[in-house]
C-alpha positions as CSV (number, residue, x, y, z in Angstrom):
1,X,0.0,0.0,0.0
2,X,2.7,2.5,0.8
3,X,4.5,1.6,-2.6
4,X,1.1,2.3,-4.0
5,X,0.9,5.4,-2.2
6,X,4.0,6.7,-3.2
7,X,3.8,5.5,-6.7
8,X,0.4,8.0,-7.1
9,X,1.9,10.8,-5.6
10,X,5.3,10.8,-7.3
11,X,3.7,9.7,-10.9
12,X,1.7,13.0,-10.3
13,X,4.5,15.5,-9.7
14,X,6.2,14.1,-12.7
15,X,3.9,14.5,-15.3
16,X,3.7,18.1,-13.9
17,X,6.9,18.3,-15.1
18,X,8.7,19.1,-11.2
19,X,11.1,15.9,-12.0
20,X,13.3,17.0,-15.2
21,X,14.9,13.9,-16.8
22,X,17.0,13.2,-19.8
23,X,15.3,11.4,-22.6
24,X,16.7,7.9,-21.5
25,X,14.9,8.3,-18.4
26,X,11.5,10.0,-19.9
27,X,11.3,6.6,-21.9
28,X,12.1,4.4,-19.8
29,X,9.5,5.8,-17.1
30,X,7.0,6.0,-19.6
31,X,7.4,2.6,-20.4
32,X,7.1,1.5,-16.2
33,X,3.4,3.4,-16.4
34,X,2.4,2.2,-19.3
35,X,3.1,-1.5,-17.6
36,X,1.7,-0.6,-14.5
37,X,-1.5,1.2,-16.0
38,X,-1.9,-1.9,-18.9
39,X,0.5,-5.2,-18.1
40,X,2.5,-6.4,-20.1
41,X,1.1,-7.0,-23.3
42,X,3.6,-8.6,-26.8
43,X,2.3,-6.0,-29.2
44,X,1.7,-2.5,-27.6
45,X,0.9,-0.9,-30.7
46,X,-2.4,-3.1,-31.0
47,X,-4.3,-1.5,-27.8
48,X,-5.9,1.3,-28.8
49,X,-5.5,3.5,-26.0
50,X,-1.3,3.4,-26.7
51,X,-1.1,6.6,-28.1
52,X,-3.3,8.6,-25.8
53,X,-1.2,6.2,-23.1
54,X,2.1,7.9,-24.7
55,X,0.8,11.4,-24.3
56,X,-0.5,11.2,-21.0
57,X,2.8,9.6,-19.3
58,X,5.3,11.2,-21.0
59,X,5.4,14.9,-19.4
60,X,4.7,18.0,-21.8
61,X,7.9,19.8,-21.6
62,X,10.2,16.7,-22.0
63,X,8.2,15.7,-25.0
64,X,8.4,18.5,-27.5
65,X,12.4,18.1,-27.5
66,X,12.1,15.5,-30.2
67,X,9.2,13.9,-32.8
68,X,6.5,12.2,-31.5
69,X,7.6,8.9,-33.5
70,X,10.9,8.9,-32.4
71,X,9.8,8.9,-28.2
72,X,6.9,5.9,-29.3
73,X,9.8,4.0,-31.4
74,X,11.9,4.2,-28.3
75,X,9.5,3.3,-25.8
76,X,7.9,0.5,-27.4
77,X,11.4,-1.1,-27.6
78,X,11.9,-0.4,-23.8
79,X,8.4,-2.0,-23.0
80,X,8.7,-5.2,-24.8
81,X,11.9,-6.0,-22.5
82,X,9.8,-5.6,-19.3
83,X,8.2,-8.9,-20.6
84,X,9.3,-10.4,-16.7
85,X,8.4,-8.0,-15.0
86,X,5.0,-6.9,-12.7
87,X,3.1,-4.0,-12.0
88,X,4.8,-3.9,-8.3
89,X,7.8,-4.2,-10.0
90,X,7.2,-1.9,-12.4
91,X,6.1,0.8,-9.5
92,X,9.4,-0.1,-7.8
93,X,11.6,0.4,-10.5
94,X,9.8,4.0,-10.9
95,X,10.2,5.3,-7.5
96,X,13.8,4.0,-7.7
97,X,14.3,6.3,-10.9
98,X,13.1,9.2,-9.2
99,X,14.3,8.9,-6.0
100,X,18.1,8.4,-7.3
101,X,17.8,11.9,-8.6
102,X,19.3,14.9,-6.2
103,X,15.9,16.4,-5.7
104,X,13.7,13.2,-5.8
105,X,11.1,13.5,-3.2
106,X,10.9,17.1,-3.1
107,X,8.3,19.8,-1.6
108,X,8.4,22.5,-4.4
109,X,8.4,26.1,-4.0
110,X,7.4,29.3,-6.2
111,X,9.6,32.2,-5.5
112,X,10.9,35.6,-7.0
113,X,14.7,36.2,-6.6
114,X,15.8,38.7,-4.5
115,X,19.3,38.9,-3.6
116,X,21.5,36.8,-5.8
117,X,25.2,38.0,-4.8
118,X,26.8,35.5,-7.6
119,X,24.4,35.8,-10.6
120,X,23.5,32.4,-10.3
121,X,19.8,32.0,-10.5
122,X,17.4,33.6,-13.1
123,X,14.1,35.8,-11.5
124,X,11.7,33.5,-11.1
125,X,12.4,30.0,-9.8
126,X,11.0,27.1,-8.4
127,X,12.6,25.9,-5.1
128,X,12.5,22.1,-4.1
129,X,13.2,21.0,-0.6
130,X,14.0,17.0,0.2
131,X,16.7,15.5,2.7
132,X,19.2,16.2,0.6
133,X,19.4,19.4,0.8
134,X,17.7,23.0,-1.5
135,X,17.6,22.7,-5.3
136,X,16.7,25.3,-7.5
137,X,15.0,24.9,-10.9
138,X,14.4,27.1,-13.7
139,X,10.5,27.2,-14.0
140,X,10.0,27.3,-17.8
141,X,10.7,25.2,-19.2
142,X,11.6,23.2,-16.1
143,X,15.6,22.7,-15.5
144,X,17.3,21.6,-12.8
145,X,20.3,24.2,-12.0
146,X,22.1,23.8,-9.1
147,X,21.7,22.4,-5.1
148,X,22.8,23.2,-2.4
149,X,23.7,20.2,0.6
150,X,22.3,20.2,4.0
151,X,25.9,20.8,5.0
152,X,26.5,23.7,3.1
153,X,23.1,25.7,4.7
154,X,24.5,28.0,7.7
155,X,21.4,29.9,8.1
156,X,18.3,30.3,6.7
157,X,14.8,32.1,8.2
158,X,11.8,34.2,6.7
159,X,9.3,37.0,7.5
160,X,5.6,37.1,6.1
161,X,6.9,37.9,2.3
162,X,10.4,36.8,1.7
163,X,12.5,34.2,2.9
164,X,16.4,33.7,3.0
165,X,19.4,31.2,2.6
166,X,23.1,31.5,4.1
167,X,25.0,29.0,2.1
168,X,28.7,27.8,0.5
169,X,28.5,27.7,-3.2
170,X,31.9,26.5,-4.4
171,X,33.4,27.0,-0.9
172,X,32.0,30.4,0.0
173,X,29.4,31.7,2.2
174,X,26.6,33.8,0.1
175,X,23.3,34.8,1.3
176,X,20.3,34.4,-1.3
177,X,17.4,35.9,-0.8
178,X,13.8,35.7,-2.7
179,X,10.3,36.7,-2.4
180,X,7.2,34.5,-1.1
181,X,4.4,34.1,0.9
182,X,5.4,30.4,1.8
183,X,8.7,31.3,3.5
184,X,7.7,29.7,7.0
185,X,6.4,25.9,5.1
186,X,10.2,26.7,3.9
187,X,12.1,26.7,6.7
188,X,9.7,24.3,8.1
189,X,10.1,22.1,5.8
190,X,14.2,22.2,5.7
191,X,14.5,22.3,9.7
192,X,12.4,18.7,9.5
193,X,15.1,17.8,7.1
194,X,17.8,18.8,9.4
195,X,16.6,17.4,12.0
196,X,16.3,13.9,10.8
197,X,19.4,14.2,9.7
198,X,20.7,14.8,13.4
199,X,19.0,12.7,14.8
200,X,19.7,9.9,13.0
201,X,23.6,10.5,13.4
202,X,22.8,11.3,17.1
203,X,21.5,7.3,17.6
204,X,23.7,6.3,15.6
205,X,26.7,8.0,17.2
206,X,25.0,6.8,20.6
207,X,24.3,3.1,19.2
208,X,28.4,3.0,18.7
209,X,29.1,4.1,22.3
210,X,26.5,1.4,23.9
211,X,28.2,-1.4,21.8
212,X,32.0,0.2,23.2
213,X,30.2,0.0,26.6
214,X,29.5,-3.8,26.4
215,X,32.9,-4.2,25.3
216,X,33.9,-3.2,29.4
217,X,35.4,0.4,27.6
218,X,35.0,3.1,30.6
219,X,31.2,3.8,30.3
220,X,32.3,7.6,31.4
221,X,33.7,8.5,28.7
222,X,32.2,10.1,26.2
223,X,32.8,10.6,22.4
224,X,33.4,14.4,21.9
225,X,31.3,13.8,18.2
226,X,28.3,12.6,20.7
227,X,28.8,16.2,22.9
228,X,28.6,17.9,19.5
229,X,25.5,16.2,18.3
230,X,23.6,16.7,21.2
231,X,24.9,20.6,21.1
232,X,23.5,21.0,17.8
233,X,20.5,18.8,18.3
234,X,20.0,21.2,21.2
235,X,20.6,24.6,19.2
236,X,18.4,23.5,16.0
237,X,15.4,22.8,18.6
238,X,16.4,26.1,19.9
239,X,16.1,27.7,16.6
240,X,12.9,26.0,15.8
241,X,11.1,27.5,18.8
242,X,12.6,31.2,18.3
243,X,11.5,30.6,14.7
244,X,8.0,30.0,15.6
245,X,7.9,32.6,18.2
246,X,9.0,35.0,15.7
247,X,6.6,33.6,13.4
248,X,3.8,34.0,16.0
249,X,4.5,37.1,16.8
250,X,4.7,38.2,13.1
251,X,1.3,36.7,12.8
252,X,-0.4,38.8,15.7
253,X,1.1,42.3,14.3
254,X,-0.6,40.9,10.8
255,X,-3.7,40.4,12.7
256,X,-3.3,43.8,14.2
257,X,-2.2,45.7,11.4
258,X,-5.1,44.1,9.8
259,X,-8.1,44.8,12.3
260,X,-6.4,48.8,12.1
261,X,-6.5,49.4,8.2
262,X,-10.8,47.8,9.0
263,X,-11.4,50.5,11.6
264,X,-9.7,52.8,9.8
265,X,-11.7,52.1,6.6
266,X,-14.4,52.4,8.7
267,X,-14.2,55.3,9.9
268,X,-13.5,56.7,6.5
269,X,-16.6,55.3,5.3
270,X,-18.9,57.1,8.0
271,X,-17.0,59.9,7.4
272,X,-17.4,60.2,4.0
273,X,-21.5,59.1,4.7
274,X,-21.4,62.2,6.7
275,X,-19.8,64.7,4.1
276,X,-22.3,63.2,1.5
277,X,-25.1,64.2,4.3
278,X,-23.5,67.9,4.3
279,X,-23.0,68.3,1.0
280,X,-27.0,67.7,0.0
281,X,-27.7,69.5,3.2
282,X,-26.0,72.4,1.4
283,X,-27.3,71.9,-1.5
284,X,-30.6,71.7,-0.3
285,X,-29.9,75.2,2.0
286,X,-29.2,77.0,-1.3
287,X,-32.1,75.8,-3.3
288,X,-34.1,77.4,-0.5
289,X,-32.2,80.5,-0.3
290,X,-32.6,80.9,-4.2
291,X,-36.4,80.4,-4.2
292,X,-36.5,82.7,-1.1
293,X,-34.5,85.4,-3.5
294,X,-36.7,84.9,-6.6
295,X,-39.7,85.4,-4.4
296,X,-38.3,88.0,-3.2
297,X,-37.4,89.9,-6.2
298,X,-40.9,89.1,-7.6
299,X,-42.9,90.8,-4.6
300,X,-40.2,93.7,-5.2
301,X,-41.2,94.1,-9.1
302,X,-44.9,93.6,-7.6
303,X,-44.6,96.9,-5.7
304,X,-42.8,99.1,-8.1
């Protein structure tokens, strides 16, 4: 079921195009769907949903980068070698394609650059986020153009519209910056990373010393790599509460700032409503004065 599960999900973000492969690859996962979505059948051609099954798994922006006979050439001859294999398989084999790339299993991002100290990244781009580390994609047509490691993040944070990256490219420390509404899911979603990541070395760091312990090794001693796990275990909890305290707190002056501007409009409403109410009360006034005047200057005519 959880093969399944992930088969659905991951099948769906790469027909909308957020997995960019080379043509090798965009054949040979068409092929795996057209298995799992058919079985294996000895002449592919014959079924007559083949060609609307070549359009729909093949995604848009990988298909237009050579003729349509060429990709069904190609992956007809990559289907009839999966003779052996199942639609399990066939969902394995898929998942394993995609997961071997850098950004396979990625939460994607829209953003608009900011601050690019090195020129790297073009002005719009689509950020993806796995356990790996942050990859950055071109958004049309989708390519993959560079990532950055877990390791080689320093810093990163975000306010209600922008959100920001301290990181080594190519040894040195640069801080990117870009524009979005998401930037808390963001760091969210990277800080889960990290953590997993320390954690995992944490037990296994620990797992090591209880095996040294068995072994009659003085039990009070204590790796110094343990000490500096639990340090930054320690700090990136730290940093995940001040992050969503700050994030809070940014949230209530939003709410604020928000129930001002709606008084204020308010208020400007009523007072508008009430120079309306003067205006025709003035314009009433005068309409009286000026028939007061004409009668006036009639009874004065009368008399002459």
């Amino acid at each position: 079921m959880f093969v399944q599960l992930s088969y659905v999900q991951l099948q769906h973000d790469y027909i909308l195009g957020n997995y960019p492969v080379g043509r090798d690859d965009a054949s040979q996962l068409s092929a795996l769907q057209i298995l799992v979505e058919i079985g294996f059948i000895d002449n592919p051609e014959s079924c007559v949903e083949w060609i609307s099954l070549l359009e729909r798994f093949l995604p848009r922006q990988v298909a237009i980068t050579r003729a349509k006979r060429d990709w069904e050439l190609d992956i007809i001859s990559r289907f009839q070698l999966m003779e052996h294999l199942s639609k399990d398989d066939a969902r394995q084999q898929f998942l394993r394609i995609l997961r071997t790339l850098p950004y396979g299993n990625s939460v994607f991002f829209s953003v608009r650059k900011i601050d690019d100290p090195i020129g790297l990244l073009p002005g719009k781009i689509i950020l993806g986020i796995n356990k790996r580390g942050v990859h950055f994609f071109r958004p049309v047509p989708k390519e993959y153009l560079h990532s950055a490691e877990l390791r080689d993040i320093m810093q990163f944070g975000s306010s209600n519209t922008a959100v920001f990256f301290k990181m080594r490219v190519a040894g040195v420390l640069h801080i990117f910056q870009f524009e979005t509404k998401q930037g808390e899911e963001i760091c969210v979603a990277l800080q889960t990373h990290i953590n997993d990541v320390m954690l995992r070395r944490y037990s296994k760091a620990r797992s090591g010393n209880s095996v040294t312990s068995q072994n009659d090794v003085n039990q009070a001693y204590k790796p110094p790599n343990i000490e500096m796990f639990e340090k930054r275990v320690q700090e990136l909890t730290k940093t995940a509460e001040d992050s969503q305290k700050k994030a809070d707190q940014l949230r209530e002056d939003l709410q604020l700032k928000t129930k001002q501007e709606t008084e204020m409009q308010e208020e400007l409403e009523g007072l508008r409503d009430t120079l309306q109410s003067e205006r025709q009360s003035s314009k009433d006034i005068k309409n009286e004065l000026d028939k007061l005047k004409s009668l006036c200057d009639e009874k004065e005519s009368a008399l002459q």
